[in-house]
N, C-alpha and C positions, 0 to 999 in steps of 0.2 A: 453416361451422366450428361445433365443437362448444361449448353455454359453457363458461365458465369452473366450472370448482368450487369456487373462492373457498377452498380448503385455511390453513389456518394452517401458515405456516414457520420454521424451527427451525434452529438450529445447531447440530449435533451435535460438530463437533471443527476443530482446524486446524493448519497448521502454516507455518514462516516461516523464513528465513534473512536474517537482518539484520548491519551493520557489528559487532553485539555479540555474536553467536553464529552456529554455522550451523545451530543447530537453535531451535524456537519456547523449548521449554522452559530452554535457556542463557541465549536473547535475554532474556526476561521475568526472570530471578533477575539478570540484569545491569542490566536497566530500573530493579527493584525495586531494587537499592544505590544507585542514581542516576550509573551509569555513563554514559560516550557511547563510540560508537564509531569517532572521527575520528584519523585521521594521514595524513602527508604518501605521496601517493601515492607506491605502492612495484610498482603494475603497470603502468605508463609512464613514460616524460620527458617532461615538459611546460614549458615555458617562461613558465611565469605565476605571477604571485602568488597564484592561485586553485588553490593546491597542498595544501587540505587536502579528503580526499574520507574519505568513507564506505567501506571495501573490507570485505568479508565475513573472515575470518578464516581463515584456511589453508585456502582454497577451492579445492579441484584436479580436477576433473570427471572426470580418470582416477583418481583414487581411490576413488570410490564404486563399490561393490561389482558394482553391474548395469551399469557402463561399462568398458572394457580402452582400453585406447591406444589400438587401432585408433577405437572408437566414439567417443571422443573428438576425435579427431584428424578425422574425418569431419563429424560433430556440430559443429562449431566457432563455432557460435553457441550462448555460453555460457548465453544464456537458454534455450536444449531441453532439457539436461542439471539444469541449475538447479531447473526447473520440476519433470521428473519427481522428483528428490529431494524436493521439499517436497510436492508430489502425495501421496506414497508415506508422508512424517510426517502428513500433516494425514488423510489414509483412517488409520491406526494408531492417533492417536489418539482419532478418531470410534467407533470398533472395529468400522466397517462392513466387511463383507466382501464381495469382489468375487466372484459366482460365475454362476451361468446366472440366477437369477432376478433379482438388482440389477444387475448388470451391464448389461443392456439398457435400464434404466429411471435409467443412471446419466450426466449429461452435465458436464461440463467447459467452465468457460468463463475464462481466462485472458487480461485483454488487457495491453497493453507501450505505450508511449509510442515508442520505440524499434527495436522487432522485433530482428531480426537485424542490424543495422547492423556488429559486429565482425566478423561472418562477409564480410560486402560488402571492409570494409576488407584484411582478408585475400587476399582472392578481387584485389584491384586493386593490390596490392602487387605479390602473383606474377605479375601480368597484365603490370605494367611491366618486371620486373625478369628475372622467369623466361620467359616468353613464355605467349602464348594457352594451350596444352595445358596451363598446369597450371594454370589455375583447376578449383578443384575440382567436379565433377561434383555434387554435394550442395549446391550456392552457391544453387540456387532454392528448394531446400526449407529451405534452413534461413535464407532470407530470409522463409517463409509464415509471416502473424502464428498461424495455426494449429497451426502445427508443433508447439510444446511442447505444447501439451492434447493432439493427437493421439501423439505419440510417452509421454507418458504413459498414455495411453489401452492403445497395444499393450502397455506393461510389465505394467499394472495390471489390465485386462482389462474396460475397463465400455466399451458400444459406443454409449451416446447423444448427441447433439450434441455435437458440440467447432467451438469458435469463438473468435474473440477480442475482445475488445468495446474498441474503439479510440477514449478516450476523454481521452487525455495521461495528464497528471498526476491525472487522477478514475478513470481505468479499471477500477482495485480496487473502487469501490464503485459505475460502470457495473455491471460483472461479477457483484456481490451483489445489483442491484438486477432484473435479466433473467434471474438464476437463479430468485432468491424468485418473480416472476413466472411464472416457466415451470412452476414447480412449482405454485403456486398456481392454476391452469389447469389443470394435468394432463397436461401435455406430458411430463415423466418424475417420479421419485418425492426422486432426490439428484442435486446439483447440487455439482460441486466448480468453487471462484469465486474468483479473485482478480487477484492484476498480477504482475509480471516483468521488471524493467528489469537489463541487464549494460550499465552505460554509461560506466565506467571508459577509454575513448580519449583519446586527447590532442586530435584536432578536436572533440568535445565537450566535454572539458574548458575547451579554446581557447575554442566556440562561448559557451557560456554565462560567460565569465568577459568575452567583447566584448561580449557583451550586457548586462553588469552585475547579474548575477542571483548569482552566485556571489560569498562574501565574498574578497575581496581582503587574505589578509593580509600586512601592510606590520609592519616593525621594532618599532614602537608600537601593535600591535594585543595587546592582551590571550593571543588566540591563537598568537602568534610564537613564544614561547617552550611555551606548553601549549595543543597544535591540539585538547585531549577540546573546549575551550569557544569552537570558532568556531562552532558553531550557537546561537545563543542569542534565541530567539521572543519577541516582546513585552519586550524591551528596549531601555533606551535606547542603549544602543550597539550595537546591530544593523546589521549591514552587507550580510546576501546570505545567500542557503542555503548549505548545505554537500552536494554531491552526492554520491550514495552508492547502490552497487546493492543488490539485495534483491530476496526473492519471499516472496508470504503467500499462501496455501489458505487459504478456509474451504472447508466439507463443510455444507452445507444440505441439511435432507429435510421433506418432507412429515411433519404431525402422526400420521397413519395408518399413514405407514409406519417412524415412531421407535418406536410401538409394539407393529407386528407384526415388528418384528426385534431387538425388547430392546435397544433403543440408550434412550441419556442426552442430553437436551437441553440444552443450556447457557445458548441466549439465544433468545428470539422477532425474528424480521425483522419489526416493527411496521410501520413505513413509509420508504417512497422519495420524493424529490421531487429533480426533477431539472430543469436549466433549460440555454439557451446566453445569452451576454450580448449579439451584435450589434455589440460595441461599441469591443472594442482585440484584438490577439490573446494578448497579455501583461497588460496592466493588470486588475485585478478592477472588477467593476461593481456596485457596490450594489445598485441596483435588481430586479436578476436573481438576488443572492447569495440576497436576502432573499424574494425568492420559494421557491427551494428549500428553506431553511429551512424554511419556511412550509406550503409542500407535505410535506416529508417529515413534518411534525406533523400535518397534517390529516390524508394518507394514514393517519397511525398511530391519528385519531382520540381525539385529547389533547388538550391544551391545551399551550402553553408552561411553563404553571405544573407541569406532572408531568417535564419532563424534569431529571435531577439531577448530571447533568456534561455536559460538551461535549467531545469528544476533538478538534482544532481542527486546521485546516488548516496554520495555524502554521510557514510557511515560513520566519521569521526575514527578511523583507526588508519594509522600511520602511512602504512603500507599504500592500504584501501583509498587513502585519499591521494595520495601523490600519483596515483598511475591513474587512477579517474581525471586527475588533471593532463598527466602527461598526454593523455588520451584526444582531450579536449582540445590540448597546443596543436596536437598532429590535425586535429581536422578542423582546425579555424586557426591555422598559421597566429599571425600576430596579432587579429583581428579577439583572438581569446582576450587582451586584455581591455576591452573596451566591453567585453560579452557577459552582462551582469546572470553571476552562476550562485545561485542558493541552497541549502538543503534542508527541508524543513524535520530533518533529525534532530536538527541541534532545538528543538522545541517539543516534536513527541518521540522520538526515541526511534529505534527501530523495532518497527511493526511485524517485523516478516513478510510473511505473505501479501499482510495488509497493506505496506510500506506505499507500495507503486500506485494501486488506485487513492491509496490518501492522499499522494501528492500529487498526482492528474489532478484530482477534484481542485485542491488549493491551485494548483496552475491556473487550471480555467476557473476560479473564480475569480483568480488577481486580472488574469485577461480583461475580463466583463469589467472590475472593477476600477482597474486601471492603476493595479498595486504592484508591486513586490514583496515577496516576503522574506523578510530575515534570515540568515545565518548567526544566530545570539552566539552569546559568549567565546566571539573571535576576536583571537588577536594575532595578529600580520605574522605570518613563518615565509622568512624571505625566499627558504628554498621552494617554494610553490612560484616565487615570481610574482610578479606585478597583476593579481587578478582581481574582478571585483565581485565580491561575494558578497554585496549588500547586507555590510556587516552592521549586527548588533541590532536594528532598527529596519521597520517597515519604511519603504519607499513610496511617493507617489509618479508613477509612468509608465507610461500606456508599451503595450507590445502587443503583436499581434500573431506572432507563432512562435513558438516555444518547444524544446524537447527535452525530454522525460526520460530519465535513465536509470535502469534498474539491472543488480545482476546480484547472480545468487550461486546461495554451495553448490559443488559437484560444477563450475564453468557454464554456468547458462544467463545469457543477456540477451535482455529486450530492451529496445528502446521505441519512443512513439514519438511523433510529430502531432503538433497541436495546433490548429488554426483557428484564430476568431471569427468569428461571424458576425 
């Protein structure tokens, strides 16, 4: 193999469909008010108190301009359709264009926690009810964790690698981290990267509310009467996440090639560090958290002392939040309480897959824009300690690198370093 040519990588642009908009630039102006985007699910029946979910906003996949009923109705794993929309925002706003010479040099890497699962459930519905002939013909492809980056691929027109990087609730910023690297090698020049979860079912809903990961809200939960504040990260009344679909693109390129195509950089990919824990398939592991941490600052070639927010995993579950911090004390000694740490969960819920590149994007936008974003509906839980979570309210103050931290079922953490430009 040939080496590496150690390239520096760059963000050129992205784009997102979140519980608060279905586009990047709605989501962020709604971030920025300190919006959330939770209510009682309205795209199933579910029989549980874990009835407040994240749903994307007049989200209808035969609407979009480059799908008709038929390809919709074919397409029925709402993550393919999904994916190309935000694909097709996140190249727009980059201002890359897809043509014979990037096109080839352009790869796609989108992974899911998830895959096609509603398509399955479809497909076994009609299996029991309508008989064998009408599962639909399209039920394997649109179970391939592949599918969306490739079906975006044919809209948009770039022909290099499409994959999925299958990595749970971290795959967003798996997906960022094997992009930066591919490019950084020379295996293509732009890499579009992010996650993709449609996980809006009632056996998921069900699954994770048995498994006590979802908040359960009951009569006397704060959220019973107002569901924007069942997400709520690093408080003391914190009960479970709030699940919610979603998809974030970023558009990564090569230094060389931002500049021989008159494109704008936004943020530098500093460093990656990534780890699996060995240890529970649910629970977080210190030990292992704090190694990625660890890693992605040394990859980036920094010290802890240069990074100036944390965009945090911040799942709002008990457990999940105290050892995310505990994590953060071990690698910024006392210096954590000066370290303003956000998780923009407590606004769209948790994404899955999606999670990580949604909050890259909102990182680097607050960078450019010289924001913070919110931690909503917190209130101080002393046993976390003295931290600032840029509670309730966007902030105005500039920083200029940042890391992203994402970990998911089965022990696996990524985390990413971010630098402005």
């Amino acid at each position: 193999m040939k080496a590496p040519r150690n390239r520096r990588v760059f963000v050129i642009g992205y784009g997102a469909a979140t519980p608060l908009a279905r586009t990047f630039e709605q989501s962020w102006k709604a971030a920025v008010a300190g919006r959330s985007g939770f209510r009682r699910v309205t795209r199933c029946q579910v029989k549980s108190q874990s009835n407040v979910v994240g749903e994307i906003p007049d989200w209808d996949p035969a609407a979009c301009d480059f799908a008709d009923a038929k390809e919709a109705y074919n397409w029925n794993a709402d993550f393919v359709i999904l994916t190309m929309a935000v694909c097709r925002e996140a190249l727009q706003n980059s201002g890359l264009e897809m043509n014979v010479d990037t096109g080839p040099r352009t790869a796609c890497l989108v992974g899911s926690a998830l895959n096609g699962t509603d398509a399955f459930r479809t497909a076994m519905d009609n299996y029991l009810n309508r008989g064998a002939l009408r599962v639909s013909p399209y039920l394997l492809p649109n179970l391939c964790a592949n599918l969306p980056a490739s079906k975006a691929g044919m809209m948009l027109g770039f022909t290099g690698p499409v994959f999925s990087p299958q990595g749970a609730c971290a795959s967003g910023n798996h997906a960022i981290g094997l992009g930066a690297r591919m490019i950084r090698d020379g295996d293509c020049e732009f890499v579009l990267a992010g996650g993709v979860d449609t996980c809006i079912m009632p056996e998921i809903i069900h699954g994770f509310a048995n498994m006590n990961a979802t908040i359960k809200v009951n009569p006397d939960d704060r959220a019973y009467v107002d569901p924007s504040q069942a997400s709520r990260p690093f408080s003391i009344d914190r009960k479970g996440m709030v699940l919610s679909e979603g998809c974030g693109v970023l558009v990564l390129a090569a230094e060389e090639a931002i500049k021989a195509h008159g494109l704008q950089s936004k943020a530098e990919v500093l460093g990656v560090g990534w780890t699996s824990d060995a240890h529970h398939f649910t629970l977080p592991h210190a030990p292992t958290i704090i190694r990625s941490i660890e890693g992605a600052i040394d990859d980036a070639g920094i010290s802890p002392e240069d990074i100036e927010y944390v965009n945090a995993h911040g799942t709002s579950t008990s457990k999940g939040d105290r050892t995310e911090i505990e994590c953060l004390r071990s690698v910024f000694g006392s210096g954590v309480q000066n370290l303003p740490i956000s998780s923009n969960k407590s606004q769209i819920g948790h994404t899955l897959g999606a999670s990580a590149a949604i909050e890259a994007a909102f990182g680097i936008e607050g960078m450019q824009q010289g924001v913070l974003l919110p931690t909503i509906n917190y209130i101080h839980d002393p046993d976390l300690g003295d931290i600032d979570v840029v509670a309730n309210q966007a902030r105005n103050a500039g920083y200029g690198c940042f890391l992203s931290n994402a970990f998911g079922f089965g022990g696996t953490n990524c985390c990413i370093v971010f630098k402005g430009v």
